[in-house]
C-alpha positions in Angstrom: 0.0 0.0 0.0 1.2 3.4 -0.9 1.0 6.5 1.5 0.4 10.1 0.2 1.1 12.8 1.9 -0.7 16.0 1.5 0.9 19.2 1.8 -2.2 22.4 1.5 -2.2 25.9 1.3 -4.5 28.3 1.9 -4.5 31.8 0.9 -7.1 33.8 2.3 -8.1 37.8 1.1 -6.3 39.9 3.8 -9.4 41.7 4.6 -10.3 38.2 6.6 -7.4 37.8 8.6 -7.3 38.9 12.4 -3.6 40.2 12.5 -1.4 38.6 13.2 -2.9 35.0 12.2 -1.2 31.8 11.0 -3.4 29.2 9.9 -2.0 25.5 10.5 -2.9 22.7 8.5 -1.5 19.2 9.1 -2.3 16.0 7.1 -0.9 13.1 7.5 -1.2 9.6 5.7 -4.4 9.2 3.7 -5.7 6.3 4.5 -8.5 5.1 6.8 -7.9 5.3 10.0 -5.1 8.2 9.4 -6.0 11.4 11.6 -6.1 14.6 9.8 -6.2 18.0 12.3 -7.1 21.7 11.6 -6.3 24.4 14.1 -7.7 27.7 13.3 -7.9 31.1 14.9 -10.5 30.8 17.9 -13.1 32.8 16.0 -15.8 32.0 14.6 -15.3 33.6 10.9 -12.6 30.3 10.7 -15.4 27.7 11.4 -16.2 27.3 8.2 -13.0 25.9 7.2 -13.4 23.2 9.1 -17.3 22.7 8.3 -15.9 22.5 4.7 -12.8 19.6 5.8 -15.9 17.8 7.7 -18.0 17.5 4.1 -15.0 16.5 2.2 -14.0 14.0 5.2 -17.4 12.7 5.3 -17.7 11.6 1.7 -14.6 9.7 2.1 -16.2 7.2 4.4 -19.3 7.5 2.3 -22.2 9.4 4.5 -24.9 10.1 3.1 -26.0 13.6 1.7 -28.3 14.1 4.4 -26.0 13.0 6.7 -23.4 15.3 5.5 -25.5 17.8 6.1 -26.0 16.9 9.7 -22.1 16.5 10.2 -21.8 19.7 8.9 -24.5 21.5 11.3 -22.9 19.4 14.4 -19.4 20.6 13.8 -20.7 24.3 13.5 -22.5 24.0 16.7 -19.7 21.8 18.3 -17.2 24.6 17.3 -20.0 27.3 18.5 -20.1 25.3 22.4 -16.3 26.1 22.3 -16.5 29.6 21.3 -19.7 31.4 22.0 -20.2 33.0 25.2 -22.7 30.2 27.5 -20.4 27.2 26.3 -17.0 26.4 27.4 -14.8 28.6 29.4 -12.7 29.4 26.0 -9.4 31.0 27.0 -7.1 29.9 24.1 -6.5 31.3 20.8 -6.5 28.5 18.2 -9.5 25.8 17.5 -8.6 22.6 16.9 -10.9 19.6 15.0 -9.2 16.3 14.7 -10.7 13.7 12.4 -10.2 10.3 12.3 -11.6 8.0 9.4 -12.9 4.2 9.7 -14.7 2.4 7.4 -17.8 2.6 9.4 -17.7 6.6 10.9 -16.1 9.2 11.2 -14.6 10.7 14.4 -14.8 14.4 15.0 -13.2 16.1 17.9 -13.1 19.9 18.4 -11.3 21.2 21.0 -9.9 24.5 22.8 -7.9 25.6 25.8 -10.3 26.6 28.3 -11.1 26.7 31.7 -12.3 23.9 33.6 -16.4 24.3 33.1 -18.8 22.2 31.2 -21.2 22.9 28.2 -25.3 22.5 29.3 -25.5 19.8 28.4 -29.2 20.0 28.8 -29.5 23.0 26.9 -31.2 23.5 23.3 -27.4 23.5 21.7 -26.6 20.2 22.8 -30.0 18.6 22.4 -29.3 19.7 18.6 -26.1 18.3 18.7 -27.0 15.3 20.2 -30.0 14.9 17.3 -27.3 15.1 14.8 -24.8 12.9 15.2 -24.5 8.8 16.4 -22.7 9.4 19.7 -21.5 12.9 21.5 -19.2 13.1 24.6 -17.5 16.1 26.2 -14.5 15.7 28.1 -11.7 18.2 29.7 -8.3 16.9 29.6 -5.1 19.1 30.1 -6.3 22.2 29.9 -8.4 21.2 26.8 -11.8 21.4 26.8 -13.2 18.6 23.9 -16.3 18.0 22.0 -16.4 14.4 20.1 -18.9 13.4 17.4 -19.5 10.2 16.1 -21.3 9.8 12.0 -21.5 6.6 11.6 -21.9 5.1 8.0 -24.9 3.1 6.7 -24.6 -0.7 6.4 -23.1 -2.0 2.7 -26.3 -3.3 1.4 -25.2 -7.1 0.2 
């Protein structure tokens, strides 16, 4: 089996950019089961970078449209937990979404450094989250507070 390795660049209009601002891309291997990670500015105009690295993730292990759109709208508010004011304690300045591919789902978890505090989990946000994805958790590990989503795939019809 071969590896590739990606290398990406992304040039963005100036006008976007909170000075200073490095945007850090890392792939590595693709294959299943090979974790690709985005870390963006902790802002919110940046979330759609990784909503758009979610669609293109998710058609790799072959969800649905409709469930692409539902990744797509649980990353968004997953990133918005970590960012918005009500959510997590946020106190760091990057965003970070790791993804992890298997033939079955696809593994989403979007963190940030924050303070030690936990999302409402009873709340409207998290009851949308929670209709949108297979399985949610929140954990706080080191400093990190993390929000994991689980897509699962539909069974290969035989």
């Amino acid at each position: 089996k071969a590896t590739v390795l990606l290398a990406l660049t992304v040039v963005v209009p100036a006008k976007l950019l909170l000075p200073p601002t490095v945007l850090k891309f890392t792939a590595v291997a693709v294959k299943l089961t090979a974790p690709v990670v985005v870390s963006v500015p902790a802002d919110k105009t940046y979330v759609a970078l990784i909503r758009s690295a979610a669609s293109h993730l998710g058609a790799r292990v072959d969800l649905t449209m409709q469930d692409l759109t539902d990744l797509r709208l649980a990353v968004d508010e997953a990133c918005g937990l970590l960012l918005l004011p009500g959510g997590f304690e946020t106190t760091g300045a990057d965003l970070h979404c790791r993804f992890a591919e298997y033939p079955d789902r696809l593994v989403v978890t979007v963190s940030a450094e924050a303070n030690q505090s936990a999302p409402d989990v009873e709340g409207l946000g998290w009851n949308v989250l929670a209709a949108l994805v297979d399985e949610l958790r929140w954990s706080y590990v080191d400093v990190r507070a993390e929000v994991e989503l689980v897509k699962r795939t539909l069974p290969a019809a035989n």
